[in-house]
C-alpha positions as CSV (number, residue, x, y, z in Angstrom):
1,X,0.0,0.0,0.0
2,X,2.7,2.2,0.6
3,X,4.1,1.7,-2.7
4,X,1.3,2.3,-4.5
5,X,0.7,5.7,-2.7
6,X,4.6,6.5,-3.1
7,X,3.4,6.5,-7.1
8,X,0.7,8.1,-6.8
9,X,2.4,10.9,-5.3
10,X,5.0,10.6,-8.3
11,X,2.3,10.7,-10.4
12,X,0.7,14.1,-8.9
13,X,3.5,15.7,-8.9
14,X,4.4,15.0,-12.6
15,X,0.4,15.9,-13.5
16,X,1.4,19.4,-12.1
17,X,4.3,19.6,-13.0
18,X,3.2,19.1,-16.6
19,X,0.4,21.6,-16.2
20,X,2.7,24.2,-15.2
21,X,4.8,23.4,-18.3
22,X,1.6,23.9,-20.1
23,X,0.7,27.2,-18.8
24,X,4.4,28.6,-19.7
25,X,3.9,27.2,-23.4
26,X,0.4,28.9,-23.3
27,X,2.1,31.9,-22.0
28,X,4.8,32.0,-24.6
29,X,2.6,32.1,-27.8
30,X,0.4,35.0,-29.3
31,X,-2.1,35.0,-32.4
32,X,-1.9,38.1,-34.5
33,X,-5.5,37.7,-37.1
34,X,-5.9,39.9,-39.7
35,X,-6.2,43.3,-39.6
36,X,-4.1,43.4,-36.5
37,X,-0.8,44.4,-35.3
38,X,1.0,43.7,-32.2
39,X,3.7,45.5,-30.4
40,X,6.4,43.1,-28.3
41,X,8.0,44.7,-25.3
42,X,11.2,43.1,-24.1
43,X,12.4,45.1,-20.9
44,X,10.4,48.3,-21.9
45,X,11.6,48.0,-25.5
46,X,8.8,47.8,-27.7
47,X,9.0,46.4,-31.3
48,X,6.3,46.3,-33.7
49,X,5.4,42.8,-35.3
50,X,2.9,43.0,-38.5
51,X,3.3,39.4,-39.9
52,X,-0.1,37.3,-39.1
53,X,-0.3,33.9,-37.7
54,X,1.3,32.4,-34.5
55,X,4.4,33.9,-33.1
56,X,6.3,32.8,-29.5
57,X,7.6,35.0,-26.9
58,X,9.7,34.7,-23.5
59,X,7.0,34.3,-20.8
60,X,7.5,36.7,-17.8
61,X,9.6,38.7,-19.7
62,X,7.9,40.0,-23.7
63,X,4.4,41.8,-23.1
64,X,2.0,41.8,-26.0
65,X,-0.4,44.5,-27.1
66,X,-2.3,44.3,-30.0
67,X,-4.0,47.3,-31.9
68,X,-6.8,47.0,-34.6
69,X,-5.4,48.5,-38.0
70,X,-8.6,48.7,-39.5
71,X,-10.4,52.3,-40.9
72,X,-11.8,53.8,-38.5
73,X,-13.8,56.7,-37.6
74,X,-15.7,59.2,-35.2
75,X,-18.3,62.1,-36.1
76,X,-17.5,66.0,-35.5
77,X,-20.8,67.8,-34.6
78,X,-23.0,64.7,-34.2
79,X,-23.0,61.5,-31.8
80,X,-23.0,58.0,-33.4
81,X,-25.9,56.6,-31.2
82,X,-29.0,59.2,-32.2
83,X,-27.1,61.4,-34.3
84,X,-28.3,64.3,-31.6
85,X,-26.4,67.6,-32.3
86,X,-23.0,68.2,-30.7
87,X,-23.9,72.3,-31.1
88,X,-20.3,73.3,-29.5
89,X,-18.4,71.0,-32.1
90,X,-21.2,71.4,-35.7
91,X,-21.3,75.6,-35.3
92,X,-18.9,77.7,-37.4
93,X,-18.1,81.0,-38.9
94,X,-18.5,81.7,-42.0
95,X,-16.2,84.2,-44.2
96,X,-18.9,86.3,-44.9
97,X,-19.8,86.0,-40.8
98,X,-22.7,83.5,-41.3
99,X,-23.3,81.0,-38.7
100,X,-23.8,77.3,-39.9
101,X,-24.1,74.0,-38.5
102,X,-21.5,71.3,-40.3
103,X,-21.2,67.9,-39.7
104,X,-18.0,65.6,-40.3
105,X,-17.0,61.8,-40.3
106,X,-13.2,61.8,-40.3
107,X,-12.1,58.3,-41.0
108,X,-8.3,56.9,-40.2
109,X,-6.4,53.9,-39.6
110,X,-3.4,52.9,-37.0
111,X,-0.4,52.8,-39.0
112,X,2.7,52.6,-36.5
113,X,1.3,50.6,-33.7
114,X,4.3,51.8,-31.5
115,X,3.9,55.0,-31.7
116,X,0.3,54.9,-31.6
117,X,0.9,53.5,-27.8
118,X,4.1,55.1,-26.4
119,X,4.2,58.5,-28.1
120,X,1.1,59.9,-26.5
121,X,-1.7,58.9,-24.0
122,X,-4.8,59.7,-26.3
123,X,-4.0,59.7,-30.0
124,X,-7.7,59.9,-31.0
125,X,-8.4,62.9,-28.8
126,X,-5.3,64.4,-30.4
127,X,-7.2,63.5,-34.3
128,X,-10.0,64.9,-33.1
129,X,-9.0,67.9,-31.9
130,X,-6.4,68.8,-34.5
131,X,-9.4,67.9,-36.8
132,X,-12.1,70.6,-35.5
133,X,-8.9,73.3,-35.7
134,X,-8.5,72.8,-39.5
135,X,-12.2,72.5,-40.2
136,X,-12.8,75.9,-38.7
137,X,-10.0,77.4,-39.9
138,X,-10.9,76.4,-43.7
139,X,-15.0,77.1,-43.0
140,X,-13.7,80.6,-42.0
141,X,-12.2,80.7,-45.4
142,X,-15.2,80.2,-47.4
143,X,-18.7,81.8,-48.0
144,X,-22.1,80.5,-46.4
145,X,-23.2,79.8,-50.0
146,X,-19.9,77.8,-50.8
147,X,-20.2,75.9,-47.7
148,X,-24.0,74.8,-48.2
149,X,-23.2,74.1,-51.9
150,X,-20.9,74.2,-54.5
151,X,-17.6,74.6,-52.3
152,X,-18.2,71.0,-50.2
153,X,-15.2,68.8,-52.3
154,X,-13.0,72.0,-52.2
155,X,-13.0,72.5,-48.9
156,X,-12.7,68.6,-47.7
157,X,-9.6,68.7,-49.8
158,X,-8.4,71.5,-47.9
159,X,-8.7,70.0,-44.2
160,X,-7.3,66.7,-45.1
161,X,-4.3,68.4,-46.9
162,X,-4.2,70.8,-43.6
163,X,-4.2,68.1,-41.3
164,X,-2.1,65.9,-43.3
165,X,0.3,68.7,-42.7
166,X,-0.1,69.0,-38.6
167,X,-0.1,64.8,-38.0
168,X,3.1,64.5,-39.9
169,X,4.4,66.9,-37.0
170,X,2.9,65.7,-33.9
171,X,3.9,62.2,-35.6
172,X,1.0,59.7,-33.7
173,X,1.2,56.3,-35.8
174,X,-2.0,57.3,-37.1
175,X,-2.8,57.9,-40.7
176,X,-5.7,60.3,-41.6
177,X,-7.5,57.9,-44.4
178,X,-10.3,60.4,-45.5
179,X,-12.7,63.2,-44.0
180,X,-16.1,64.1,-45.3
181,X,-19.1,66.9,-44.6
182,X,-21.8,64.2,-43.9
183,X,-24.9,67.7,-43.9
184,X,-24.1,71.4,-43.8
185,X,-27.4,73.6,-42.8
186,X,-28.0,77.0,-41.5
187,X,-28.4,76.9,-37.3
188,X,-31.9,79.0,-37.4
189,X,-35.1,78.9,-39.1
190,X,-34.9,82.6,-40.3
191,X,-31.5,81.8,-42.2
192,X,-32.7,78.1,-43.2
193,X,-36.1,80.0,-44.7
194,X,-33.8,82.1,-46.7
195,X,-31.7,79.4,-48.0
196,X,-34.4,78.1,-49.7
197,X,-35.7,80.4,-51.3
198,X,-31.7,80.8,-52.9
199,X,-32.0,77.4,-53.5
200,X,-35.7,77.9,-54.8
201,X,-34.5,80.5,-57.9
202,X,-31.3,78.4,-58.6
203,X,-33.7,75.8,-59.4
204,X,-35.7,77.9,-61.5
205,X,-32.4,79.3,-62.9
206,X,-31.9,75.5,-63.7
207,X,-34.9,74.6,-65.3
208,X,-34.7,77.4,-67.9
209,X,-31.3,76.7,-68.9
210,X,-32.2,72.9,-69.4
211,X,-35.2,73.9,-71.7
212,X,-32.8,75.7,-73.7
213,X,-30.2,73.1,-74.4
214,X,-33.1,70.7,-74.4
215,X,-33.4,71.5,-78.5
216,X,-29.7,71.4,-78.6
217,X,-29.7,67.5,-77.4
218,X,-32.2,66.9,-79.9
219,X,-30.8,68.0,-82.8
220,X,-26.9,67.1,-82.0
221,X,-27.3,63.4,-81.1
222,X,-27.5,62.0,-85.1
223,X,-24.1,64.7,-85.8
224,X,-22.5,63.3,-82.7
225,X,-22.9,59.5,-83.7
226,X,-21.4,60.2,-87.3
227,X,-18.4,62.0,-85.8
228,X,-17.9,59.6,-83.1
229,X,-18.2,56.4,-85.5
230,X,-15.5,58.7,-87.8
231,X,-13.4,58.8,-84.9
232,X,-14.1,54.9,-84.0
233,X,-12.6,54.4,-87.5
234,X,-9.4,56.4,-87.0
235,X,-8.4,54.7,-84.2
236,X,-9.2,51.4,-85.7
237,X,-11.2,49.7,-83.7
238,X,-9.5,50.5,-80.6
239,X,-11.1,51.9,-77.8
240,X,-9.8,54.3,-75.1
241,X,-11.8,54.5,-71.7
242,X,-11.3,57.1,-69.2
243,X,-12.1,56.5,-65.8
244,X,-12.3,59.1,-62.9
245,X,-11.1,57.3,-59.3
246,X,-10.8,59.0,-56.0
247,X,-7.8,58.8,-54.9
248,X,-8.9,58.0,-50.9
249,X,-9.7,54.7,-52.3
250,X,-6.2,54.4,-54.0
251,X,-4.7,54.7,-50.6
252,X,-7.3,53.2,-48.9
253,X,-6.1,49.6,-50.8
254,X,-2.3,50.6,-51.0
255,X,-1.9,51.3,-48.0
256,X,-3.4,47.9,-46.4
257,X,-0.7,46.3,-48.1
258,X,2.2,45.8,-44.8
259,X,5.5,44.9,-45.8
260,X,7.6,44.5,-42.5
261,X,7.3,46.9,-39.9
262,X,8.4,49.8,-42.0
263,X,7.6,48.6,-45.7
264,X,5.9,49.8,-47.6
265,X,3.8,49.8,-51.9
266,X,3.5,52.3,-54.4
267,X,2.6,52.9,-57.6
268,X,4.0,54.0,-60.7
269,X,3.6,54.4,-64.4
270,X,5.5,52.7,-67.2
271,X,7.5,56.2,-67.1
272,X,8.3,56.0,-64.3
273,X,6.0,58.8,-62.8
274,X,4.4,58.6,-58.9
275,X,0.7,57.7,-59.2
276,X,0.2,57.0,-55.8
277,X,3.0,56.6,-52.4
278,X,1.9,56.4,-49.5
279,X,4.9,59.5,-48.4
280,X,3.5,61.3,-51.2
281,X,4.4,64.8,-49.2
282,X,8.0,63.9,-48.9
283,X,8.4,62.9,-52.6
284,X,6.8,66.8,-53.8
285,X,8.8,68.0,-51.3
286,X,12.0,66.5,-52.7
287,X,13.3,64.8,-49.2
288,X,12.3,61.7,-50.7
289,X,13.1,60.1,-54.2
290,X,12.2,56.8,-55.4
291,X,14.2,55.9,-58.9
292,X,12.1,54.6,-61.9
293,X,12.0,50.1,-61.8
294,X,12.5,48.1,-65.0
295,X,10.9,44.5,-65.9
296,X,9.1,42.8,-63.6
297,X,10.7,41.3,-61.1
298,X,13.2,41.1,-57.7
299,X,15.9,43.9,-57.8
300,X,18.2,43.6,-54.5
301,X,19.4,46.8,-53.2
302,X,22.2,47.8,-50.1
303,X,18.8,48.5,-47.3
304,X,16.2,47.0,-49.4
305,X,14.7,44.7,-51.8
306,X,11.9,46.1,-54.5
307,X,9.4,43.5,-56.0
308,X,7.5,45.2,-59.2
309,X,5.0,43.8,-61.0
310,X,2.8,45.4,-64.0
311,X,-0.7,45.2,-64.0
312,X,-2.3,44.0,-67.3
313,X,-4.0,46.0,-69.5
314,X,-2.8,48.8,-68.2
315,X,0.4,51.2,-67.4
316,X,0.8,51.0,-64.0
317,X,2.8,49.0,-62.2
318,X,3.1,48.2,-58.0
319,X,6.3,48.2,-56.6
320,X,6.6,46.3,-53.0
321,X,9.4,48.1,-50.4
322,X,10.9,46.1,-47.8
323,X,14.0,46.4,-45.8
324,X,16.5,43.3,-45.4
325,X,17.0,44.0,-42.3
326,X,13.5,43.6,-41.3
327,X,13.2,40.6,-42.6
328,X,16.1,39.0,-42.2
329,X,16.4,40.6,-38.2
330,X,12.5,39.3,-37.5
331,X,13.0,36.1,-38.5
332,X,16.0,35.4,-36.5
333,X,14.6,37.2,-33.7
334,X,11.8,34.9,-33.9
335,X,14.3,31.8,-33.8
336,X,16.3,32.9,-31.1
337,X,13.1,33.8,-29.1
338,X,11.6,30.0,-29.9
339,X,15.2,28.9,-28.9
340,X,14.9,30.5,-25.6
341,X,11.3,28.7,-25.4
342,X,12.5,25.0,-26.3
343,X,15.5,25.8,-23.7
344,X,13.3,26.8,-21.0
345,X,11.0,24.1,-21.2
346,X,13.9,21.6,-21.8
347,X,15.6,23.0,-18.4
348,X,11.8,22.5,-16.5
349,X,11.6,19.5,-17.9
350,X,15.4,18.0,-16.5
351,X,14.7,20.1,-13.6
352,X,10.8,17.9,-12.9
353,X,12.6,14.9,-14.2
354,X,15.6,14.9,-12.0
355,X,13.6,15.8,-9.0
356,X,11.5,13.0,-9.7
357,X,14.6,10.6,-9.9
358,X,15.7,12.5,-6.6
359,X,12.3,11.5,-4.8
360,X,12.9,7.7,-6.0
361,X,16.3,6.7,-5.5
362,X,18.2,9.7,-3.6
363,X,15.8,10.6,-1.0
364,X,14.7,7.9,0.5
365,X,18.9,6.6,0.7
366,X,19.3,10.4,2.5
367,X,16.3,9.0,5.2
368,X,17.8,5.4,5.6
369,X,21.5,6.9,6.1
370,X,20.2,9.6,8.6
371,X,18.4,6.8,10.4
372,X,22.1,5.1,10.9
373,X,23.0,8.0,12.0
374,X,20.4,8.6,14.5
375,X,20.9,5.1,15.3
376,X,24.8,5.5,16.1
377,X,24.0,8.6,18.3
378,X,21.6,7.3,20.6
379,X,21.0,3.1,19.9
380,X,19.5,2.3,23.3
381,X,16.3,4.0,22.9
382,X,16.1,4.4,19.3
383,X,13.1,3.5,17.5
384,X,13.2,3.0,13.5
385,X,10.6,3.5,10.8
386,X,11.0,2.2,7.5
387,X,11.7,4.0,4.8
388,X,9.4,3.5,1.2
389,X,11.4,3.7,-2.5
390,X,12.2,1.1,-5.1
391,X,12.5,-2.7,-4.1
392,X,15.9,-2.8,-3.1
393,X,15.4,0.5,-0.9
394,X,12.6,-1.1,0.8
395,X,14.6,-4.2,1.3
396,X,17.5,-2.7,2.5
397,X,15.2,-0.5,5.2
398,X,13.6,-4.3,6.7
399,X,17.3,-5.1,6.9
400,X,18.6,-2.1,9.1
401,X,15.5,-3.2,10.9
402,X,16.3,-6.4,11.9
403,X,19.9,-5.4,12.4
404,X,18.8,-2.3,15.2
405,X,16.2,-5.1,17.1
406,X,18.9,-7.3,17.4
407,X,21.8,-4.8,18.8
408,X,19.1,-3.7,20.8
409,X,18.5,-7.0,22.3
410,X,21.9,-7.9,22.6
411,X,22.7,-3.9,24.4
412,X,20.1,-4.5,27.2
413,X,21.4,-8.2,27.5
414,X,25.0,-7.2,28.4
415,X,23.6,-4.2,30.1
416,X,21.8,-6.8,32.8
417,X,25.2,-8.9,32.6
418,X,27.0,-5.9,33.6
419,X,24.9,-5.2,36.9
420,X,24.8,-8.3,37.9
421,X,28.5,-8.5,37.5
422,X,28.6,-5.3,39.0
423,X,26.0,-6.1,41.9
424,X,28.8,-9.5,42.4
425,X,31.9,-7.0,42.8
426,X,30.6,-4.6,45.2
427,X,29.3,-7.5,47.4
428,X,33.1,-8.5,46.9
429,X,34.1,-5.2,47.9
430,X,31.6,-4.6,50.8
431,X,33.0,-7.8,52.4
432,X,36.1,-6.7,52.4
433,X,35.1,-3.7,54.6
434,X,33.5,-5.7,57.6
435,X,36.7,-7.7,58.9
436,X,38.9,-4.3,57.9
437,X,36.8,-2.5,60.3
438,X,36.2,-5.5,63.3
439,X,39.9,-5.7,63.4
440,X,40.0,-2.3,64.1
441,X,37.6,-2.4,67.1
442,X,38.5,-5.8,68.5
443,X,42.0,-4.2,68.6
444,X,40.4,-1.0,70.5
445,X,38.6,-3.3,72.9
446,X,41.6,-5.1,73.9
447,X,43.4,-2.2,74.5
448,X,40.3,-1.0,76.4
449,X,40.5,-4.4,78.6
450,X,44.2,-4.0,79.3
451,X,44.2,-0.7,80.7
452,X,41.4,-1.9,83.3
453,X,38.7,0.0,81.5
454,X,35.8,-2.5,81.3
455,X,33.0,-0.1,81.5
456,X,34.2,1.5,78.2
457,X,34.7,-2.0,76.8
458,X,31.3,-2.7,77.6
459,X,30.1,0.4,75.9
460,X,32.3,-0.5,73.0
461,X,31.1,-4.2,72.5
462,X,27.2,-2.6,73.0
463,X,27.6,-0.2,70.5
464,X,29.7,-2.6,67.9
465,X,26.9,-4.8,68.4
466,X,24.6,-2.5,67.6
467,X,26.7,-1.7,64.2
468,X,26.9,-5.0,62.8
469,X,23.0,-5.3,63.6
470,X,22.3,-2.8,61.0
471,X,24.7,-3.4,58.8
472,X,23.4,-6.9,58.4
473,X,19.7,-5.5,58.0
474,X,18.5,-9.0,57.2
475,X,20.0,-9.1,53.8
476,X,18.8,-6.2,52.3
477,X,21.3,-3.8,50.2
478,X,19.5,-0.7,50.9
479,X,18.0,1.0,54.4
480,X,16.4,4.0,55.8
481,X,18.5,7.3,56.5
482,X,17.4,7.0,59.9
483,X,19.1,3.0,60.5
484,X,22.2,4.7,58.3
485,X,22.6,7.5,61.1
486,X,22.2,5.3,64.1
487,X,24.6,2.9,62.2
488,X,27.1,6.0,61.9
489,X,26.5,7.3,65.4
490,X,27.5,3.6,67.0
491,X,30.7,3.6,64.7
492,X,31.6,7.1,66.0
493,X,31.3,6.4,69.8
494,X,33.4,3.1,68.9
495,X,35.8,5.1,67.8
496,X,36.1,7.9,70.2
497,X,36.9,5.3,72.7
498,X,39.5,4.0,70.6
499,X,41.1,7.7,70.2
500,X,40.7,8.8,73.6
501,X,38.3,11.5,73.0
502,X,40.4,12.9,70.6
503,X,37.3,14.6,68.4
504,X,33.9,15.2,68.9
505,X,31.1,14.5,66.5
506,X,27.7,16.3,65.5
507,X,24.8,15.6,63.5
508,X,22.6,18.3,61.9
509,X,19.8,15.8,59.9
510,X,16.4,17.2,58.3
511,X,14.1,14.8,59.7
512,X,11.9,15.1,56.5
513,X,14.9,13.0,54.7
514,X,15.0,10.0,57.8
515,X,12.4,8.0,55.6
516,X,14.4,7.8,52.5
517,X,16.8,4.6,51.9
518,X,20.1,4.6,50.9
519,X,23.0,2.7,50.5
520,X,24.0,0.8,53.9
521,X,27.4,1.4,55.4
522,X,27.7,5.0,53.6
523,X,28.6,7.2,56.2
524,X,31.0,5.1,57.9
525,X,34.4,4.8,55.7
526,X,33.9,8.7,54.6
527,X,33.7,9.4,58.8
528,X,36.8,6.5,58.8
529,X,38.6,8.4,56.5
530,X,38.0,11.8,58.1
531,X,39.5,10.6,61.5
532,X,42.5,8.6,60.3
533,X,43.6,11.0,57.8
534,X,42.2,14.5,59.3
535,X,41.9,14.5,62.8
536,X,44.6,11.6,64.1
537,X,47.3,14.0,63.1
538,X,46.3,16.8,64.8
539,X,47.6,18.3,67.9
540,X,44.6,19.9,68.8
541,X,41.2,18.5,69.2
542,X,39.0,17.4,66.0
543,X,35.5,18.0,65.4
544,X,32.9,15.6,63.0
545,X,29.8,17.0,61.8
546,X,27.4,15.2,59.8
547,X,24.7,17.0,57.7
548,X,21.3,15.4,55.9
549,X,19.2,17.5,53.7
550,X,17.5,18.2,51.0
551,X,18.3,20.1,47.6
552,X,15.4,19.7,44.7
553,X,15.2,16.0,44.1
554,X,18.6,15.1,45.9
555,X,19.5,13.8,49.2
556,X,22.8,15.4,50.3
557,X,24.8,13.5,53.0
558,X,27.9,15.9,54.5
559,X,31.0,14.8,56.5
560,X,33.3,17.6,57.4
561,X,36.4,17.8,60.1
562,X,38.7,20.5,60.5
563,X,41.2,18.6,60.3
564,X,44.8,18.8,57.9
565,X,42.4,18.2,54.8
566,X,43.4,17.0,51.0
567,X,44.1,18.6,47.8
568,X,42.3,17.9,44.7
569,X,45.1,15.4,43.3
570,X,44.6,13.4,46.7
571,X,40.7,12.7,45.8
572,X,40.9,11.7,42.2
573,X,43.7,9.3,43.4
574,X,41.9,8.1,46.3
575,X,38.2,7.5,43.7
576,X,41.3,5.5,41.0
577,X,41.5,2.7,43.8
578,X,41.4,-1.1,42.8
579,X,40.7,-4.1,44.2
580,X,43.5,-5.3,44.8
581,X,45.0,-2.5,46.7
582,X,45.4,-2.8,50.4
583,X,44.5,0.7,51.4
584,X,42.3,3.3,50.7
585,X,39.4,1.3,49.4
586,X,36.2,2.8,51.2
587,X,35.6,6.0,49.6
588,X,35.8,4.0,46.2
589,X,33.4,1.4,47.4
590,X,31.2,3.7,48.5
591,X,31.7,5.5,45.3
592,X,31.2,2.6,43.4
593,X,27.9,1.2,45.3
594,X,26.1,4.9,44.8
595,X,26.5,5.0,40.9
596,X,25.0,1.1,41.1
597,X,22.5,1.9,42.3
């Protein structure tokens, strides 16, 4: 079961890892449809990009913006919705100082997408108002009658050309594509009933002049058929037709054509004269010359390569402008960018796979050798969990299992051997002590006898008596504070009979501590040692005092003298004591039986 989840887990991981791939690759392609440019920023550098289809970009680091290229438009003294009268935009001045009400459609298209966006915050608003400055100014120009009439494709002409002029200095991406007078009226009633009756006696004007020629037309049409069919036989057969186009809708279709960011079609005649370029102004002007093209064809020049192609039945040609540097700089660009793309996704991709690997074979050797670790610090009361992976992994972990159980066994089984060796030594050592100190006292008592002092004998016997009753305790290793005290106090008066009231003793016990057990036959070597090496060598007399008390969770049992005293090197030879030495082995047992226990 583990197993299976441990997969599952690879599994999930790889799901989102693969989904995050996804997003990036989502994230580093664009669509550009027709009619649309796009402008690529790479670390606030913008770049324009005109070619339509799919095109890839650095995720987190290009920014797209696309802008719609198609004509547009927007009204000057009317509103689109209801067509209500914008009054402070539609009235003007006339030259003649009539008021009238004029309405425009100005129609454009974005041209330069990146300047359209970075070179100011409101391009349209700019249009618009540079628009209503040339209409007003060229309205001013002309006469009410002019403006309501005859004068309406004279004066369009002159705001285009006017504001033709001003965009080419505020230079806004944006390329005016035609403007038009969509009504032209009087503002009032009083001048609009005046109009027509202008209009009314124009008309009659009209009608008389039209009866007049109307005799003309009938007679002339037979005379005009024999002199046309004359001239259809001069030219033999061939027939010319003249055709009037505007030449908005000449630009209109040129200028749709995108070649590159800064490419560009015009046309020409067989001549070599300009029929149409879209920097028409710059070519009058003379800052810009374009040389006549030959045949059909390719011609490769330094900056740029011209395609040229006649049309048929007819003398114009188009001629197709685009730099090599453009093309050849966009398409690289665009394979170092999908470059970066593979190499970023090839780099998640050994990054998700290695971790992967990591999670199946490295990781879970990191656990089980960290668990040996653990293990080697503190084996006693370590406790091991397996560790999931691959087959062998798994394998290996049961292994290190069985292996820790078994040093664990075999640790608390020598541990047990140990204090029962342990336990066997001290008993060894403890028995030692007993005849070490009766041949002390027996020799006391004796002396005690010979000098005639059977009274202290008698005291001395009673009180040895009394010592080897508690230090026998029925068997037991271990007695209350209180026996240990009484046991200490019957080996001190022993003693002071021995050395002739050389010392006096004390004993300053908490009585809360008389309940605790201890170690038997604690006090007595430490009180041994204080009065064969302290106080038996001093002149004056000695002094014992024993102390019992508590401190936190410790019982502290004191023996001080005031006698000669050790130094430091003294003790830590005195606690380095073996067995086999003759002397100086009571501290150490006592030593010795404490940590046993």
């Amino acid at each position: 079961m583990s197993k299976r989840n441990g997969k599952m887990k690879y599994l999930a991981i790889g799901a989102a890892g693969l989904i995050a791939a996804g997003g990036l690759a989502l994230d580093a392609t664009y669509q550009i449809q027709e009619q649309e440019q796009a402008v690529l920023t790479t670390f606030g550098v913008p770049k324009a990009v005109n070619e339509t289809g799919l095109h890839f970009k650095v995720p987190f680091v290009q920014q797209v913006q696309k802008v719609n290229t198609t004509i547009q438009g927007f009204p000057i003294g009317y509103s689109m919705g209801n067509n209500a009268v914008v009054e402070n935009e539609g009235i003007m001045i006339t030259s003649d100082y009539n008021f009238i009400d004029v309405d425009f459609f100005v129609e454009y298209r974005i041209s330069e997408p990146v300047k359209y966006l970075y070179t100011s915050e409101q391009p349209e608003e700019i249009l618009k108002n540079i628009a209503q400055s040339c209409i007003r100014t060229v309205i001013a120009s002309y006469n009410v009658d002019e403006v309501l009439t005859t004068g309406k494709g004279e004066i369009q002409s002159k705001i285009k050309e006017m504001i033709l002029n001003q965009m080419e200095e505020q230079d806004l991406g944006i390329q005016l594509v035609n403007i038009t007078i969509q009504d032209s009226e009087p503002p009032t009633e009083e001048v609009m009933k005046a109009f027509k009756e202008v209009e009314t006696a124009k008309q009659g004007k009209e009608t008389a002049l039209n009866n007049a020629n109307k005799y003309r037309n009938e007679k002339l049409p037979e005379a005009q058929a024999q002199a046309d069919q004359i001239i259809q036989d001069a030219d033999d057969q061939k027939i010319k037709v003249a055709m009037d186009i505007r030449f908005s809708n000449i630009a209109n279709y040129v200028d749709d054509v995108g070649i590159g960011a800064h490419g560009y079609c015009y046309i020409e005649d067989t001549d070599g004269n300009i029929v149409y370029h879209p920097q028409q102004q710059l070519i009058y002007s003379g800052l810009k010359k374009e040389n006549a093209r030959g045949e059909d064809g390719v011609e490769y020049g330094e900056e740029a390569i011209y395609t040229t192609r006649t049309l048929s039945e007819s003398k114009w040609r188009i001629v197709g402008v685009c730099y090599v540097d453009e093309m050849v700089t966009n398409k690289v660009e665009d394979m170092v960018l999908l470059l970066i793309l593979i190499l970023i996704i090839v780099l998640i991709g050994t990054l998700f796979v290695g971790s992967l690997i990591s999670n199946i074979f490295a990781k879970p050797v990191k656990k089980l050798t960290q668990a040996m670790r653990s293990f080697e610090k503190n084996a006693e009361n370590y406790t091991y969990q397996q560790v999931g992976g691959t087959e062998e992994i798994v394998e290996l972990s049961r292994s290190f299992e069985h292996m820790v159980v078994r040093i664990q066994k075999l640790m608390e089984k020598v541990r047990r051997e140990e204090i029962t060796l342990r336990k066997t030594e001290l008993k060894a050592l403890q028995a030692q002590i007993n005849p070490h100190f009766l041949y002390n006292t027996l020799d006391a008592i004796a002396w005690l006898c010979e000098d005639g002092r059977s009274q202290d004998a008698e005291d001395m016997v009673t009180s040895l008596a009394k010592l080897f009753r508690i230090s026998i305790s029925k068997g037991h290793e271990l007695i209350t504070i209180e026996k240990e005290i009484q046991h200490a106090e019957s080996y001190l008066r022993i003693q002071k009979f021995r050395y002739k009231n050389q010392f006096t003793y004390h004993f300053d016990v908490d009585e809360e501590c008389l309940g605790y057990l201890c170690n038997k036959i604690t006090l007595q070597p430490i009180i041994e040692n204080a009065i064969y090496h302290g106080i038996n060598r001093m002149v004056d007399e000695g002094e014992i005092l024993i102390e019992v008390h508590q401190d936190q969770d410790d019982i502290i049992l004191a023996v001080e003298d005031n006698g000669v005293g050790m130094t430091e090197e003294q003790c830590q030879e005195i606690m380095k004591k073996e067995r086999g030495d003759r002397t100086g082995i009571g501290i150490k047992n006592v030593n010795d039986r404490i940590i046993s226990w």
